[in-house]
N, C-alpha and C positions, 0 to 999 in steps of 0.2 A: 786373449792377449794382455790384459789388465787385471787380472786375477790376482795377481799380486797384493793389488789394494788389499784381497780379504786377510789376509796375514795383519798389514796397518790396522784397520778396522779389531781384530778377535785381540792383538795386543794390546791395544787400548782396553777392551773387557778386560782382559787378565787384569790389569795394573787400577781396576775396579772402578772405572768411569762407565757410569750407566746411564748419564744423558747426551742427548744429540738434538739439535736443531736444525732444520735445511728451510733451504729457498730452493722456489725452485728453476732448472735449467736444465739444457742438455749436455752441456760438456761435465758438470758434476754427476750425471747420472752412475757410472761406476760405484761411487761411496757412496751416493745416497740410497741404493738399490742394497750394496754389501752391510750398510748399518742395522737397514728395516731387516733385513732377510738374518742376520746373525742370530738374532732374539736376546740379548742381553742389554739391552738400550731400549727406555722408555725415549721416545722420538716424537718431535714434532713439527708441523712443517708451518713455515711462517712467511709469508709471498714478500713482504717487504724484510728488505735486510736491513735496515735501518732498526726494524722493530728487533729482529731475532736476533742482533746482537747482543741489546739491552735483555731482550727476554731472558737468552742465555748469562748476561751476567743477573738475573736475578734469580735464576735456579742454581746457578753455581754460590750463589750468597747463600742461601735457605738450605742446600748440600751439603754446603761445604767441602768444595771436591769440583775440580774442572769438568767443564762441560765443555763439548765437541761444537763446533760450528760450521758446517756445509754451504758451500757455493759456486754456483759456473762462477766462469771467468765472464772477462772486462770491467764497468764501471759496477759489477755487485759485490764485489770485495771491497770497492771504495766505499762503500755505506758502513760496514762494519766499523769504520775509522772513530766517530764518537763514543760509542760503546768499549773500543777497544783502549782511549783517552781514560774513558771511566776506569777500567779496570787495571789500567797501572799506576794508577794514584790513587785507588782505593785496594790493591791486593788483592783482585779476586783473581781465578784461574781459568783463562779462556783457551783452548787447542782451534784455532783454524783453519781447515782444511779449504784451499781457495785450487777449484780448479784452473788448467790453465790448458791455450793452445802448446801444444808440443814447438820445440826449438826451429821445424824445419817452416811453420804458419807465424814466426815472430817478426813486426817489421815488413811487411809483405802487404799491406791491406787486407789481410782475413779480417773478419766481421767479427765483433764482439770480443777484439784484441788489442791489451795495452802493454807495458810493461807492467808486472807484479812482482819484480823481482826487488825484496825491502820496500816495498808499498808503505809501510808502517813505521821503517824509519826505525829511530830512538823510543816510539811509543810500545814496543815490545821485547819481553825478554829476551827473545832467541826467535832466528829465522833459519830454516831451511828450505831446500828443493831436495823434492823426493824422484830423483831419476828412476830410469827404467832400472831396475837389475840386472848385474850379470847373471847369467845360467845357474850358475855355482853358489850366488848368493840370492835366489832368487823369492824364498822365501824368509829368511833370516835378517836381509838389510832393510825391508819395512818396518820389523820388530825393533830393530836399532831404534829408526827415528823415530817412531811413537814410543819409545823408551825417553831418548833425548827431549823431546816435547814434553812430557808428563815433567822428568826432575826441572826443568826449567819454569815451567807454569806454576810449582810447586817448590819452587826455592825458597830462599829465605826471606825474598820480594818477591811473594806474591804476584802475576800477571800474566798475559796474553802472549803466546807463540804462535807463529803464522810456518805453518807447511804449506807451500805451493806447490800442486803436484799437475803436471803436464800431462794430460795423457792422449793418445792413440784411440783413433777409429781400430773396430767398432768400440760402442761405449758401454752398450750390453754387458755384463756379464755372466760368463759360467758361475750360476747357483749350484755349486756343491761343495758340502758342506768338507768333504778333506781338503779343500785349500784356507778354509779360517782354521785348519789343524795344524797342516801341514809349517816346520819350522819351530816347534813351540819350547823354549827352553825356561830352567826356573831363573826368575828374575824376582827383585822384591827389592822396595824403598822404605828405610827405615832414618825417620827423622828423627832429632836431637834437640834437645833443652839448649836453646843459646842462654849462656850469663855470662856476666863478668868474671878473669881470672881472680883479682883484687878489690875489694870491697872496701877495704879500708879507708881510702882518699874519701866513698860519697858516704860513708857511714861518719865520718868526722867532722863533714860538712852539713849532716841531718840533726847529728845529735846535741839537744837541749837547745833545738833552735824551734823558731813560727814557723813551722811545712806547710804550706797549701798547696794540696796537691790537683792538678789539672788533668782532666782525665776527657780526650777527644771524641770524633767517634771511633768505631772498632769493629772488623769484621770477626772477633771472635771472642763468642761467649764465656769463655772459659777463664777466660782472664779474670774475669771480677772477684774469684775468691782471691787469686792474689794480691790484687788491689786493694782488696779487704784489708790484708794482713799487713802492708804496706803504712795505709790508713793507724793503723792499732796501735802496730811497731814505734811510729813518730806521732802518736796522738794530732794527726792530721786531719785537717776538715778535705771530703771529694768537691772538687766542683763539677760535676757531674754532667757531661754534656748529655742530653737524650738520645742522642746514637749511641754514644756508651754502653747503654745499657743497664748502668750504675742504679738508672731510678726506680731497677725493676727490686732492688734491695729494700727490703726493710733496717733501716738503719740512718738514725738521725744525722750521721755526722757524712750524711751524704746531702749536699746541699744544692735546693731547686731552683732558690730564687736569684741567684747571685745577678744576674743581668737586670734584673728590676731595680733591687738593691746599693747595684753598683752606680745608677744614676745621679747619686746624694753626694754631695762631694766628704760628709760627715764621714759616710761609712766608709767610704773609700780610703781615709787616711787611719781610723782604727782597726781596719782589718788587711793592712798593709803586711804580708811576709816578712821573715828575715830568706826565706826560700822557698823556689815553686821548684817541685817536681811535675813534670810535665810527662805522661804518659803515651804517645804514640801520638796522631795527629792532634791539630791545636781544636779546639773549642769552636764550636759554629758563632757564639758569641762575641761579636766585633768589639762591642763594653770592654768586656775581659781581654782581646786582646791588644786592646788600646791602654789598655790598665798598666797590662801587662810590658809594653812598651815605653809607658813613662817611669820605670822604677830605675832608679838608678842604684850600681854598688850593691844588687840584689844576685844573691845564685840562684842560676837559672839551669833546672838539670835534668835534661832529654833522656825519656829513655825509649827503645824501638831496637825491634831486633833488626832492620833493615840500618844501611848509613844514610838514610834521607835525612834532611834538613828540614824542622817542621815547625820552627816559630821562626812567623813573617818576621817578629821586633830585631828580627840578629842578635839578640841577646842572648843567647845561652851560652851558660860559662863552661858546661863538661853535659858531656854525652857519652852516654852509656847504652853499647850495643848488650840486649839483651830482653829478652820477654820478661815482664811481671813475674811471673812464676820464677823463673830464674835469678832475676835478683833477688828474691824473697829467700830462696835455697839458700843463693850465696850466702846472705848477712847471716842468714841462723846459723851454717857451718863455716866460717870464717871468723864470724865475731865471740870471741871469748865473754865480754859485757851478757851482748843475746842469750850465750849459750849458756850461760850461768846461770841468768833470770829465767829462762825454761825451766831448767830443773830446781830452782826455789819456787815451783810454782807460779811464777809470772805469765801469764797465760794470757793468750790472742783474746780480746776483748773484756781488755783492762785499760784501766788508764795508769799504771803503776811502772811505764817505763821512761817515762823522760819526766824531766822536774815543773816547778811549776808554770811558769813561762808556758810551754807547750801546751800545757793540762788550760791555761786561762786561753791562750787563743782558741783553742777547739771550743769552747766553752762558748765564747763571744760568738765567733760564728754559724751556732747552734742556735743561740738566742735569737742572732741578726736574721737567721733564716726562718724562724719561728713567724715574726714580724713579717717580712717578707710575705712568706707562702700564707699567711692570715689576711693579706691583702690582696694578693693575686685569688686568692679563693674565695674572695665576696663576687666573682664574674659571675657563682652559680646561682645567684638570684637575678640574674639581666634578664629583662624578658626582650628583647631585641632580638632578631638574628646577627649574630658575631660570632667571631672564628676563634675567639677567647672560651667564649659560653660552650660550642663544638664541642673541642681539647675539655670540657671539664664534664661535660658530660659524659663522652666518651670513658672516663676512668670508671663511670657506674655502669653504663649498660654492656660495655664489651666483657665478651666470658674470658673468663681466667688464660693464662696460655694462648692468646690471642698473637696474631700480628701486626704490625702498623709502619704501612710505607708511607714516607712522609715526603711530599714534592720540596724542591726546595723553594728561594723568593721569601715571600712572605709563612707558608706553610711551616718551614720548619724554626722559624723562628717567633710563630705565635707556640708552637712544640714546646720550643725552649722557655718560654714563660709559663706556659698554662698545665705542662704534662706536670705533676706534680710529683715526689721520691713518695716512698711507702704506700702508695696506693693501689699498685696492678703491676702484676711481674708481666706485661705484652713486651717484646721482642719487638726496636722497633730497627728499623730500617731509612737509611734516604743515602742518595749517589754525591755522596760529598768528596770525588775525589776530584773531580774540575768543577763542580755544582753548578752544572747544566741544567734545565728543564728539558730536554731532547730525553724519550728514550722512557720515560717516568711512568706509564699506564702499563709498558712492557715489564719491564723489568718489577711491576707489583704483579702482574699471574706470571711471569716465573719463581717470585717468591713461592706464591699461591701452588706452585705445582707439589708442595710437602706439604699437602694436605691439612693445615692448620689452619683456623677462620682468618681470614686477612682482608683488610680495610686498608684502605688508598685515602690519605687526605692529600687535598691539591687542588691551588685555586683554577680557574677557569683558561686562563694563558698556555699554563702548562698541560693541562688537558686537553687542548685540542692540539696540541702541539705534536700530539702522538695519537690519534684518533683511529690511526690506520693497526695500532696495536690491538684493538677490540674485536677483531677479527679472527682471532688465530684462539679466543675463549668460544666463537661460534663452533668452529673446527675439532676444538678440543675440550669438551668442557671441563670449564674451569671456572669456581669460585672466588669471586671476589664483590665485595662492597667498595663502592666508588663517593667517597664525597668529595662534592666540587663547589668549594664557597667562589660564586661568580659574582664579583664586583667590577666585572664587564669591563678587563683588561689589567693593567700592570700595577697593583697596587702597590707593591713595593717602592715605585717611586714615589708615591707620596711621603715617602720618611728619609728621600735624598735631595744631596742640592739642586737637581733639576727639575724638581718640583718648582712653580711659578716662572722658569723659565720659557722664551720665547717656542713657541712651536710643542709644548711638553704635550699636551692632548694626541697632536699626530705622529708625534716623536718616539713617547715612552708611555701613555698612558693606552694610547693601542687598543680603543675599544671597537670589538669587535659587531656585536649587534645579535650575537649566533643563538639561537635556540636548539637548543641539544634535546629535546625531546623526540625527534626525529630519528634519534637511535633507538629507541624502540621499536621503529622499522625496519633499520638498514641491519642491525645488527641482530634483531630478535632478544632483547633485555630488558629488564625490569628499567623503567626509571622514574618516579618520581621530584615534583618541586615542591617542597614545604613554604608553607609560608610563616610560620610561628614555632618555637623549641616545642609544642605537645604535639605537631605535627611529623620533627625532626624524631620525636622521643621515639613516637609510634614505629616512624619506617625505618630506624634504626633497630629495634625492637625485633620485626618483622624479616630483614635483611639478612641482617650479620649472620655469617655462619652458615648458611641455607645454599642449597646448591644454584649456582647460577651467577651471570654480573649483572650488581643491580648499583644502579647510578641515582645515587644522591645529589639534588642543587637546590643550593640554599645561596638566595637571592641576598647579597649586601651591598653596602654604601662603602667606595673608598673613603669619604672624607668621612663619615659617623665612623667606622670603622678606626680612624686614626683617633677623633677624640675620646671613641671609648679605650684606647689601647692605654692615651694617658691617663683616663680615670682609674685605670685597674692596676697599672704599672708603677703610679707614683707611691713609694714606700713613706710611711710618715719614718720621722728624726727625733721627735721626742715624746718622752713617757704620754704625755697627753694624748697628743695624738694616738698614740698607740692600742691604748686601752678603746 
């Protein structure tokens, strides 16, 4: 009776989506029975949907390419709700398949039944209900809505589609293989370069002016050669956020230390713009977008191929719907000036195109970062345990073409200070589009599922926050390195105003007391506590890369922890100091 689905299910193959996740239930058994039995989906089953939401947005990151998500109905569709937050404010592409009671058990007191109908609200691209078929379309209107689902997931914003599909006792299906045939037409999606029709207005506004350009994070690697060229074009310094990706470049005028740097009020007013080009989301750096918010009578100019709105300051003066690549296209075929200096030989990785003015700010803020990252980089002689000394270790021991999911809180913003530019092309990762800690231990072995060495930094809070994810690496194995610097609750308030506020210990600093060794029982893993860096060196050493999850804790002090932050962060201001 439900055979239908296999048509939904083989459509999805076609249009070349090869992962799936389930939880499990009886009312989804149909799809989960027609996915495993199809053979072109690597699948895995994950008991908490909380987790395999997240999972699935981290193998749809690491993919690049939507991933399938399976579930009965009532309150296990409701767990996918954070994950599903994550991925339309950060772009990834999730397909939902949420079983449901049929029309005639809605409303009735049937067991394990709510409404589902726009569960999800404004938090996703496109929603459908996948009715029974008529006779005559009975295998071809499946095909429709997993058509419609994929170009939505896959649009221009990136996100999450929810099919709710009702089905009929029995739940069983007819395994044979001419019904994932049966219906099959050609179908094919062929995406497009968004840019600007007119280049002209932001090329008069760039040229022979101070560009600093601001560059977020980014679910696509691809971008950075054109950011490069961007960079060259306006003798522009990157500030480089570490989800960027920016710092996997060798290239000095990609800048690491700015959030250190920016503390000084000296530097601050020398390395002031006449213009920030700002590339897709804003900077995990509060510094910079505090900076960024007190400039006045400054161009401020967005670019995203999506019309989202992505500096908190409201300041942006023109917005440009367009990917890096594409504006890049435009100016070199558009601009006569460009197009000129190409063919005299003016060539990408020069500084021979704007006049002096530009050529001196890049220049300054070369040096400023020099200084900077020469301070942040005295961390590697700490003999303490710190989540500074961690980040700078990590650039020497982890193997090349590495991964790195970074929790957020404190984690990705010790990232932001200590990961350093020109030192290790790792590929890093973190869920910065609500910056949740829900979801964080998942959504690193779904990274982990493209087989590349991948390493989880993340303090102790958000680690157990997700504890119930380590389960589905028993199930399925899956490699992953776990460090967990535990300073035994919320360190991150120690650097806000509720710090020394009344009740702050029970409030915000939320220590827990937990000893996580124990998962070497429950879960069957490697885990180690170091107590000192030649300890850390060793099991990192031994770790990384190796089949299996092996859990790293490294024991710290919030409050040592905050004055080594200032020792290592405070930039000197003059020559003296410097040397």
């Amino acid at each position: 009776m439900n055979e239908y689905i296999a048509t939904l299910v083989d459509e999805f193959a076609q249009l070349g989506i090869t992962h799936a996740v389930f939880s499990p239930g009886s009312r989804s058994t149909t799809m989960a029975m027609l996915f495993r039995e199809h053979g072109a989906f690597e699948t895995y089953m994950n008991i908490d949907e909380r987790s395999a939401g997240f999972m699935a947005l981290g193998i749809a990151k690491a993919h690049r390419k939507p991933v399938i998500l399976v579930c009965t109905s009532g309150s296990a569709v409701a767990h996918y709700m954070p994950a599903v937050l994550e991925a339309q404010f950060s772009g990834v592409p999730l397909i939902i398949l949420s079983a449901d009671r049929p029309h005639t058990l809605q409303h009735v007191g049937a067991p394990q039944t709510v409404d589902q109908q726009k569960l999800f609200g404004t938090a996703v691209n496109y929603y459908e209900e996948l009715a029974v078929p008529q006779q005559n379309h009975y295998y071809t209107y499946p095909r429709l809505v997993a058509r419609k689902a994929y170009m939505k997931a896959m649009d221009v914003k990136r996100g999450s589609v929810h099919i709710n599909v009702p089905l009929f006792e029995p739940l069983v299906p007819e395994l044979d293989r001419k019904h994932f045939e049966c219906g099959r037409l050609p179908f094919s999606v062929e995406s497009g370069t968004i840019q600007p029709s007119d280049v002209r207005a932001i090329y008069d506004l760039l040229k022979n002016k101070k560009i600093l350009m601001l560059v977020g994070p980014s679910a696509n690697p691809d971008d950075i050669k054109a950011i490069l060229a961007l960079s060259y074009m306006f003798n522009a310094p990157i500030l480089g956020d570490p989800l960027s990706n920016m710092r996997s470049v060798r290239d000095e005028r990609v800048i690491t230390s700015y959030d250190a740097v920016l503390t000084q009020e000296a530097y601050r007013d020398v390395l002031q713009p006449d213009c920030i080009l700002q590339i897709g989301q804003m900077v995990v750096s509060k510094r910079v977008q505090q900076w960024v918010a007190s400039m006045k009578d400054r161009t401020i100019i967005s670019v995203s191929p999506t019309m989202d709105y992505t500096n908190p300051a409201g300041n942006t003066t023109l917005f440009v719907q367009s990917i890096p690549q594409g504006l890049v296209e435009a100016l070199n075929t558009q601009i006569p000036e460009l197009h000129s200096m190409e063919h005299n030989g003016c060539r990408e990785g020069t500084d021979e195109k704007l006049d002096t003015d530009g050529n001196n700010y890049l220049s300054t803020w070369i040096d400023v970062d020099a200084v900077g990252r020469k301070q942040l980089d005295t961390v590697g002689c700490e003999q303490e345990l710190f989540e500074g000394r961690t980040i700078h270790l990590l650039q020497d021991l982890l193997p090349q073409h590495s991964q790195i999911v970074v929790a957020n809180s404190m984690s990705i913003r010790d990232m932001d200070y200590f990961w350093a530019g020109n030192r290790h092309d790792a590929t890093i990762y973190g869920n910065r589009g609500v910056n949740g800690i829900d979801g964080t231990v998942s959504t690193a072995l779904g990274i982990a599922t493209n087989g590349v060495p991948t390493v989880l930094l993340t303090g102790d809070l958000t680690f157990f926050h997700d504890l119930n994810g380590l389960a589905v690496a028993k199930t399925h194995p899956l490699n992953l390195t776990i460090i967990v610097h535990n300073n035994d609750g919320g360190g991150i308030f120690e650097y806000l105003p509720q710090k020394g506020t009344p009740h702050f210990d029970y409030l915000f600093s939320t220590a827990q007391g937990l000893d996580y060794s124990g998962l070497a029982t429950l879960y069957g893993i490697d885990f180690v506590r170091v107590a000192n860096n030649d300890e850390l060196q060793n099991a990192l050493q031994n770790y990384v890369g190796t089949a299996g999850v092996h859990v790293i804790e490294i024991p710290t002090s919030k409050e040592r922890s905050r004055e080594l932050h200032k020792l290592y962060t405070t930039i000197p201001t003059n020559k003296e100091e410097r040397l």
